[in-house]
LUMDOKE-423200 format. One line per 3 residues: their letters; for each residue x negated, y negated, z negated of N, C-alpha, C. Coordinates in pm, 1 decimal, padded with zeros to 6 digits. Each point is the difference from the previous one (the first is absolute). Layout:
BEGIN
a> X Y Z X Y Z X Y Z ~ ...
//
This chain:
BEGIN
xxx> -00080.6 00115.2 00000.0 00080.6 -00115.2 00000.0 -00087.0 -00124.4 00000.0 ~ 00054.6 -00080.6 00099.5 -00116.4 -00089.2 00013.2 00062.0 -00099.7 -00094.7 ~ -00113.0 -00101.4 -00038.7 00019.1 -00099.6 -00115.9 00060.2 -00119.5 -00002.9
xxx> 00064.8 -00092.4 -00047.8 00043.2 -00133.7 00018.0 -00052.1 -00042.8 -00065.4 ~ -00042.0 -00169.3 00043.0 -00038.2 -00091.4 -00071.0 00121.7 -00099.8 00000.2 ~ -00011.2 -00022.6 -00186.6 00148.5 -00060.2 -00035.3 -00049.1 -00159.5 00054.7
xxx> 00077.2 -00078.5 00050.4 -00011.9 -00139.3 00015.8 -00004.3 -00089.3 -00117.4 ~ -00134.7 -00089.1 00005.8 00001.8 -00099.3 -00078.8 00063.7 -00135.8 00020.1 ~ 00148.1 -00000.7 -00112.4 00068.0 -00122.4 00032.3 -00106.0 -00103.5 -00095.8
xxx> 00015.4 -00168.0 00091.1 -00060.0 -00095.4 -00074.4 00083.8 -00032.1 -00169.9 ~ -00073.1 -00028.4 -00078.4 00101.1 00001.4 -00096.6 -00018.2 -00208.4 -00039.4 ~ 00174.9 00028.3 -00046.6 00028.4 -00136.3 -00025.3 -00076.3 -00081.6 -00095.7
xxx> -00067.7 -00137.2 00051.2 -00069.1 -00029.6 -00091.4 00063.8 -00132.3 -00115.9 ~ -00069.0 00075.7 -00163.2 00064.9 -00030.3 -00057.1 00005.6 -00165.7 -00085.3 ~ 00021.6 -00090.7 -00050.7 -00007.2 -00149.0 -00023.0 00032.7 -00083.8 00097.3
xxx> -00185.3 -00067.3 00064.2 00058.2 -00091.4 00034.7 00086.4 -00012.2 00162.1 ~ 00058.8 -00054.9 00041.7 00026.7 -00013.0 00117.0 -00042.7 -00093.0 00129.1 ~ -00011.0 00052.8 00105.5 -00122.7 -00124.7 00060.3 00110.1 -00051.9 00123.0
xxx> -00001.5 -00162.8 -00047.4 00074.3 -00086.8 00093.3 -00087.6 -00068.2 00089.1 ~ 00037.0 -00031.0 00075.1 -00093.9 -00131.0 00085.5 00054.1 -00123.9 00012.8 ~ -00038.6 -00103.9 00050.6 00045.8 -00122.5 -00010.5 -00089.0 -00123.7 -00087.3
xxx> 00027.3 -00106.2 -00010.4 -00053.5 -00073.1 -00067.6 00069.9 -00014.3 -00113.2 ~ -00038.6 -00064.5 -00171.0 00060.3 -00027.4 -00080.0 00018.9 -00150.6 -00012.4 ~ 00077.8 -00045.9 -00069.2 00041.4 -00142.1 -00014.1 -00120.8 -00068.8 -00037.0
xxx> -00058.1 00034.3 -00081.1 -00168.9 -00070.9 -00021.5 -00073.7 -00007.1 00125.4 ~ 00032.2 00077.3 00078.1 -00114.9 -00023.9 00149.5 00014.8 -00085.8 00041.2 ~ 00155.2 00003.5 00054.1 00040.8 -00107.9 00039.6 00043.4 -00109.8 -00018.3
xxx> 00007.8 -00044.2 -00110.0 -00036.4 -00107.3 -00075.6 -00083.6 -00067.8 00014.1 ~ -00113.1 00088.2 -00008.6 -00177.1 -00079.8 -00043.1 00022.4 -00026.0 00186.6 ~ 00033.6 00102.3 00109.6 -00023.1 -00106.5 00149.8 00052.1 -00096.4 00020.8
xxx> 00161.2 -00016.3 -00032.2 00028.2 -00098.7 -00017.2 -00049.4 -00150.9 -00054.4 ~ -00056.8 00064.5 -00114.1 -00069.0 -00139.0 -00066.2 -00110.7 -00064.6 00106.7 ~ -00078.6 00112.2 00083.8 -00105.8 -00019.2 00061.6 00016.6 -00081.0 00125.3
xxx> 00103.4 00049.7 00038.3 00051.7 -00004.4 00119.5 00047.2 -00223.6 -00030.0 ~ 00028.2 00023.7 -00117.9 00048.3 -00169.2 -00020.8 -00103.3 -00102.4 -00035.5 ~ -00066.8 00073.8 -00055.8 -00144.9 -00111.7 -00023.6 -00063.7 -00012.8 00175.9
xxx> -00016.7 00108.8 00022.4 -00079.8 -00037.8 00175.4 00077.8 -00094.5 00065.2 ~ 00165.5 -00005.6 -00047.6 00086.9 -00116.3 00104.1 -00031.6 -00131.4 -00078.3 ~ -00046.5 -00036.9 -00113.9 00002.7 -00087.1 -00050.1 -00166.9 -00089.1 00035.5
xxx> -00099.9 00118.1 00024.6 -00095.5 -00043.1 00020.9 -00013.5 -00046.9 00165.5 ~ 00049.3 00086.5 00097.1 00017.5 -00018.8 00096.7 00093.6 -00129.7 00073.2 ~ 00100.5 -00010.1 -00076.8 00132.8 -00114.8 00051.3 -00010.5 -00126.0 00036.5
xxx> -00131.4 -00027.0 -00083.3 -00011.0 -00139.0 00045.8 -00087.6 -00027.4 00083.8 ~ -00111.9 00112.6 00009.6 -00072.6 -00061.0 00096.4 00087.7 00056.9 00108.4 ~ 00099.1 00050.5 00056.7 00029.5 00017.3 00124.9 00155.6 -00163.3 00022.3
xxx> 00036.1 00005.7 -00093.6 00095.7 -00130.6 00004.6 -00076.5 -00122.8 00023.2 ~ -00120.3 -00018.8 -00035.2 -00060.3 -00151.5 00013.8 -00038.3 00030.4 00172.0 ~ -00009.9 00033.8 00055.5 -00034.7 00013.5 00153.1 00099.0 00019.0 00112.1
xxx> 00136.6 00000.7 -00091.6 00143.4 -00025.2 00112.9 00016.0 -00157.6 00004.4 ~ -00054.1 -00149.4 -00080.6 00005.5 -00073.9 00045.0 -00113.1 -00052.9 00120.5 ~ -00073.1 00062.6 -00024.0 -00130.2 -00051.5 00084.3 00049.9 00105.7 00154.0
xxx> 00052.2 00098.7 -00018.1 00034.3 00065.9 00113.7 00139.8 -00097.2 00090.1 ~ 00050.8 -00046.7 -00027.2 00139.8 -00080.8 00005.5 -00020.6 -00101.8 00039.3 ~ -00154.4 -00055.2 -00051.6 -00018.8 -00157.3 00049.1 -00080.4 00029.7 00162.3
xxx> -00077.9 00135.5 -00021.2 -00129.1 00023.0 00155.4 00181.3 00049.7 00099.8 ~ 00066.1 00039.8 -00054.6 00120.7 00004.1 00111.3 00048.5 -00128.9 00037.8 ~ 00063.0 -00086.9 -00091.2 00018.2 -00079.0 00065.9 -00097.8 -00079.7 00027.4
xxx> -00096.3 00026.3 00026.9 -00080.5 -00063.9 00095.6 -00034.4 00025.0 00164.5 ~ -00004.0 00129.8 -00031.6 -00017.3 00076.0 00138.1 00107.7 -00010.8 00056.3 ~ 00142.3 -00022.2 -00072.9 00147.9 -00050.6 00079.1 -00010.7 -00121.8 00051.0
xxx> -00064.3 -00092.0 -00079.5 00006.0 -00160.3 00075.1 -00141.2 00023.1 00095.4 ~ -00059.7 00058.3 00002.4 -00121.8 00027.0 00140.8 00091.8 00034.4 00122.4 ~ 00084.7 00124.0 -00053.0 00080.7 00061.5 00096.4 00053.7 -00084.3 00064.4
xxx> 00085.2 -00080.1 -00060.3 00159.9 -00062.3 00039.8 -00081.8 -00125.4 00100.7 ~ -00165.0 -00047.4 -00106.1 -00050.1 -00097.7 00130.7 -00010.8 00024.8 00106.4 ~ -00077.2 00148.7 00039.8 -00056.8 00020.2 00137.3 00098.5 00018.7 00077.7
xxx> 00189.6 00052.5 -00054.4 00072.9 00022.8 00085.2 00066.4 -00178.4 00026.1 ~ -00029.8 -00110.5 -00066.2 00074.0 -00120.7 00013.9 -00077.2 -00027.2 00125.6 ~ -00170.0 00024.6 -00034.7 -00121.5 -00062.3 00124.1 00044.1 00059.0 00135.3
xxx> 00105.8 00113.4 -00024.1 -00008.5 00050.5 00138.3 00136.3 -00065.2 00063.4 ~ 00071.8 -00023.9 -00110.9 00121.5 -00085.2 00087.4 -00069.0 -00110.0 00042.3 ~ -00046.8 -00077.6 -00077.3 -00025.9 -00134.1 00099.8 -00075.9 00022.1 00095.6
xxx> -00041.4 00095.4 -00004.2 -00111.8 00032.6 00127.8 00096.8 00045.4 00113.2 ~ 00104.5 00080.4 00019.7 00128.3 00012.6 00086.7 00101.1 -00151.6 -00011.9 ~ -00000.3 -00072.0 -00082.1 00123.8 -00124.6 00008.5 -00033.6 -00094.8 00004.0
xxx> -00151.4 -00035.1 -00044.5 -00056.6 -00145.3 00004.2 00016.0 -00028.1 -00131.1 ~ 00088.1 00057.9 -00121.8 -00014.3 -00073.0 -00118.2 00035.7 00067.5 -00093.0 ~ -00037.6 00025.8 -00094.4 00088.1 00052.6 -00112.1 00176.6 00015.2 -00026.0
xxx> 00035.3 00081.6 -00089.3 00151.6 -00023.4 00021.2 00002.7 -00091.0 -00070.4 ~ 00106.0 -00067.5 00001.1 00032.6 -00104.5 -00109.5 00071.7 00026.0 -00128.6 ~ -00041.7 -00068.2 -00106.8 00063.6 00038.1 -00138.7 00139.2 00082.6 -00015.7
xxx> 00105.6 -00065.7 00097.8 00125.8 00033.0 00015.8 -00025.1 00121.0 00073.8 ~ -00066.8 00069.7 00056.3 00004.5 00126.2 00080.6 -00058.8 00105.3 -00114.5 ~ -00098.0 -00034.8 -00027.6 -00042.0 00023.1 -00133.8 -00110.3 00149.4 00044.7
xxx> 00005.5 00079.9 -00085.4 -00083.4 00127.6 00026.2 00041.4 00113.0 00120.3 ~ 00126.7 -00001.7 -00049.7 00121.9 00069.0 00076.6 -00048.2 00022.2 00165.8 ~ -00040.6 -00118.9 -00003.3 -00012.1 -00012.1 00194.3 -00135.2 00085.0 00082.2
xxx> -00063.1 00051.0 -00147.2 -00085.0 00107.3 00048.0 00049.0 00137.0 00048.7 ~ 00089.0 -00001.3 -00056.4 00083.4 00206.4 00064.7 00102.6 -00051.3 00040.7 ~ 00056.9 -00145.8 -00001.3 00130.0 00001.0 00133.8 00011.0 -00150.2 00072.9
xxx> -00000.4 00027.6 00115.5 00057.4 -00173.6 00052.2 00052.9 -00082.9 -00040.7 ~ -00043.3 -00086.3 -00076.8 00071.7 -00101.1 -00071.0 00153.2 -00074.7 00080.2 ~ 00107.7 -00001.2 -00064.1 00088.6 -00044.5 00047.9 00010.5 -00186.7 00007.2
xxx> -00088.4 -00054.2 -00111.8 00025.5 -00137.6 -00001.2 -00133.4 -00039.9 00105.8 ~ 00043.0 -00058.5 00092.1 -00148.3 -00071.0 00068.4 -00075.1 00156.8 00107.9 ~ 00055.8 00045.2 00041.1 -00098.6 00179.8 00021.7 -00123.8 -00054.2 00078.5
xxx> -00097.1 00008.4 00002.5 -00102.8 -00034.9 00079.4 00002.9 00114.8 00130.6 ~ -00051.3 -00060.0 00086.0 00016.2 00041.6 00141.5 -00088.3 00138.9 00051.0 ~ -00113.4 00005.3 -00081.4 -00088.4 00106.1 00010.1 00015.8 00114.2 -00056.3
xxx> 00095.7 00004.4 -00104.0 -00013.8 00141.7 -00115.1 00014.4 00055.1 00067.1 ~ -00134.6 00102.9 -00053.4 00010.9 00134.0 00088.9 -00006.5 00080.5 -00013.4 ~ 00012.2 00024.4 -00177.2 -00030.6 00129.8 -00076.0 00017.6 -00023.1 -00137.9
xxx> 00058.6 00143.4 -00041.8 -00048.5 -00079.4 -00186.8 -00131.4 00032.5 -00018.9 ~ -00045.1 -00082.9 -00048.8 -00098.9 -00033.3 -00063.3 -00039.6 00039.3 -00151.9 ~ 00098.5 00055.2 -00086.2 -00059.6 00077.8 -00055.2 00095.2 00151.0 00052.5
xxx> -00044.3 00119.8 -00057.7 00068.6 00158.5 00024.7 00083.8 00000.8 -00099.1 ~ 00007.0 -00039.3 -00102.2 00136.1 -00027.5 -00077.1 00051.1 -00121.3 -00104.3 ~ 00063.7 00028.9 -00049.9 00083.9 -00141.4 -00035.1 -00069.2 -00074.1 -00112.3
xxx> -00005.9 -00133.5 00027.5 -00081.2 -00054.4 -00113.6 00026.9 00037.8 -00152.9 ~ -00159.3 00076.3 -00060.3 00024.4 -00002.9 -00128.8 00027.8 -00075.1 -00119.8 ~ 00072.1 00045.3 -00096.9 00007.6 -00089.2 -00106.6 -00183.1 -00001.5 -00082.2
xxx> -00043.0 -00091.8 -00094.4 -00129.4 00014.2 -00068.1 00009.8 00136.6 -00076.4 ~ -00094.7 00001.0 -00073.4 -00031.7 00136.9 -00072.1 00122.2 -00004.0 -00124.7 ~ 00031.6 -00147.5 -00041.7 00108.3 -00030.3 -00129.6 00137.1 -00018.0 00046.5
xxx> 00014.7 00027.6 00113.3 00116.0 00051.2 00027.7 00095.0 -00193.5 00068.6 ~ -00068.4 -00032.5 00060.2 00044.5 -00162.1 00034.1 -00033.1 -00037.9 00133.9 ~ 00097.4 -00053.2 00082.4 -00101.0 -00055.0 00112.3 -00095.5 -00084.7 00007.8
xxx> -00070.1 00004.2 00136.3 -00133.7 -00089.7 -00008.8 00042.0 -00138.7 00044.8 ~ -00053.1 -00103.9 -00036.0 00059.7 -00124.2 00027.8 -00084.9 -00051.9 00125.1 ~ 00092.1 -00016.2 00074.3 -00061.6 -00092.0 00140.2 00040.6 -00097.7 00053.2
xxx> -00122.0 -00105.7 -00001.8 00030.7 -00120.8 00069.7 -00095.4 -00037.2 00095.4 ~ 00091.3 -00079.9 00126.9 -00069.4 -00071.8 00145.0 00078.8 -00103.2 00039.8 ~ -00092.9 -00101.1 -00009.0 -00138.7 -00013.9 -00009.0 -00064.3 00003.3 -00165.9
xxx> -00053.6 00063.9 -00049.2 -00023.4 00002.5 -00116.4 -00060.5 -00105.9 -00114.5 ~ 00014.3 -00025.3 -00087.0 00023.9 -00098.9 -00112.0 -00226.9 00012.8 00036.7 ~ -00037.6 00082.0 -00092.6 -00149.3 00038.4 -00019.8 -00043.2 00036.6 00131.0
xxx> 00051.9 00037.7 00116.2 -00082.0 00006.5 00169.8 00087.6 -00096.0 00071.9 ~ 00011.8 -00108.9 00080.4 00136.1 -00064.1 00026.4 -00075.1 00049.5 00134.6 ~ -00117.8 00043.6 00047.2 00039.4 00051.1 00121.9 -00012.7 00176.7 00049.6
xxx> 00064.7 00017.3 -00076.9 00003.8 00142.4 -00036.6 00131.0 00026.8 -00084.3 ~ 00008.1 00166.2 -00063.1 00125.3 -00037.6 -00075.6 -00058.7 00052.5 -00156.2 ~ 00115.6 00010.8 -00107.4 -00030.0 00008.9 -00120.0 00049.2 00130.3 -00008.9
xxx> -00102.4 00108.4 -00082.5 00120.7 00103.0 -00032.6 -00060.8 00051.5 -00138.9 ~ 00114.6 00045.1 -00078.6 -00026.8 -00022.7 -00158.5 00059.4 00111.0 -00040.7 ~ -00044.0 00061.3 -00146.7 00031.6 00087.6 -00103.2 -00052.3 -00019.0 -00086.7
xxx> 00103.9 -00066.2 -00076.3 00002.0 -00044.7 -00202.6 -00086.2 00115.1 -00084.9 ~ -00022.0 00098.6 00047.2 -00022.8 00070.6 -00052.9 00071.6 00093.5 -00155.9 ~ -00034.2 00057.0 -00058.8 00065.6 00088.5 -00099.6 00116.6 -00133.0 -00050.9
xxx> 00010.5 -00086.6 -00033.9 00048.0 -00098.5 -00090.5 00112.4 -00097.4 00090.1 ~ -00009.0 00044.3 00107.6 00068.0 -00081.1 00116.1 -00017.5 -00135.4 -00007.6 ~ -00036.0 -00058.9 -00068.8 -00052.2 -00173.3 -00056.0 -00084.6 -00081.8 00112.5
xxx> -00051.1 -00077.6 00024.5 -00038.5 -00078.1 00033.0 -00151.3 -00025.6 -00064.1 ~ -00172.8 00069.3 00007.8 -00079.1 00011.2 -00024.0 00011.4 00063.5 -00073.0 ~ -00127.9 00067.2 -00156.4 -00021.2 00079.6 -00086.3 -00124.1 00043.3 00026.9
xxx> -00047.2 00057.2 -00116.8 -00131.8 00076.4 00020.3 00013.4 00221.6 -00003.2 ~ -00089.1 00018.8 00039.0 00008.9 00186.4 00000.4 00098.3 00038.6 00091.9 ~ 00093.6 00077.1 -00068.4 00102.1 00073.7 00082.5 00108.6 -00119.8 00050.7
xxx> -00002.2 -00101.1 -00054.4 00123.2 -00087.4 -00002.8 -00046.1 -00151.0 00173.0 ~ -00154.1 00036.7 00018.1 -00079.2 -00083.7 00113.4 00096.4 -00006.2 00087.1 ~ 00030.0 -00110.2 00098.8 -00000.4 00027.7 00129.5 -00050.9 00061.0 00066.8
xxx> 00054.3 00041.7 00125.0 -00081.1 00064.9 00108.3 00050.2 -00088.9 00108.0 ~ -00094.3 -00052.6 00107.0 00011.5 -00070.0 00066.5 -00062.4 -00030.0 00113.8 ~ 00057.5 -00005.9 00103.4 -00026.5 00056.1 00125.3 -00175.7 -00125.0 00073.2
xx> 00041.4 -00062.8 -00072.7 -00133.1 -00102.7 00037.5 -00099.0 -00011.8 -00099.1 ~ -00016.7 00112.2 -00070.4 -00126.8 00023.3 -00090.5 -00041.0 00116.9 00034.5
//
């Protein structure tokens, strides 16, 4: 008679029981960690959205110039105050000059980085043979220093 070998069942083991997961202390202490790095981090990334806001609207009033230089370069003159920005992406209805022949910018004039339009005047107050174009900057005011500067198309 040939022999059997009885099977060894694993046997249940006895105390502790093994969970996985994290415990409330783990995550706790990341949490905490996780809030000091935002606290150390926060400001230096917030102090560089005004300085980012002001190099935009700058590069917007560069923009908005080279597309004004190109109207007068098709009309003989700038638009006039009353036509205003507008007359860069559509034919001005008051006065239309005879040459438009394109918009001049690819889309519709932006507002500044603070959410306002840019102010334009022709013949301009500070270029009278040229035109004026302006953003109050953060403060919408009328001069200031830092974030609150003008930006201004003839500086």
């Amino acid at each position: 008679m040939p022999r059997t070998v009885a099977a060894v069942r694993p046997t249940p083991t006895v105390g502790r029981v093994r969970r996985s997961g994290f415990t409330l202390i783990e995550i706790l202490v990341v949490i905490v960690v996780i809030a000091i790095l935002a606290t150390l981090v926060a400001p230096n990334i917030f102090k560089n959205v005004g300085e980012a806001k002001r190099a935009t609207a700058t590069a917007q009033v560069e923009n908005l110039s080279s597309a004004l230089d190109a109207y007068r370069l098709d009309n003989g003159a700038y638009p006039t105050s009353q036509q205003g920005l507008d007359a860069l992406t559509s034919m001005p209805t008051v006065d239309p000059p005879a040459n438009w022949k394109q918009p001049y910018l690819r889309k519709a004039v932006p507002l500044d980085p603070w959410g306002r339009a840019y102010i334009y005047v022709f013949p301009g107050e500070s270029n009278p043979m040229g035109f004026d174009l302006i953003s109050y900057g953060a403060d919408g005011k009328i001069g200031g220093e830092g974030e609150d500067a003008d930006i201004l198309s003839w500086k």
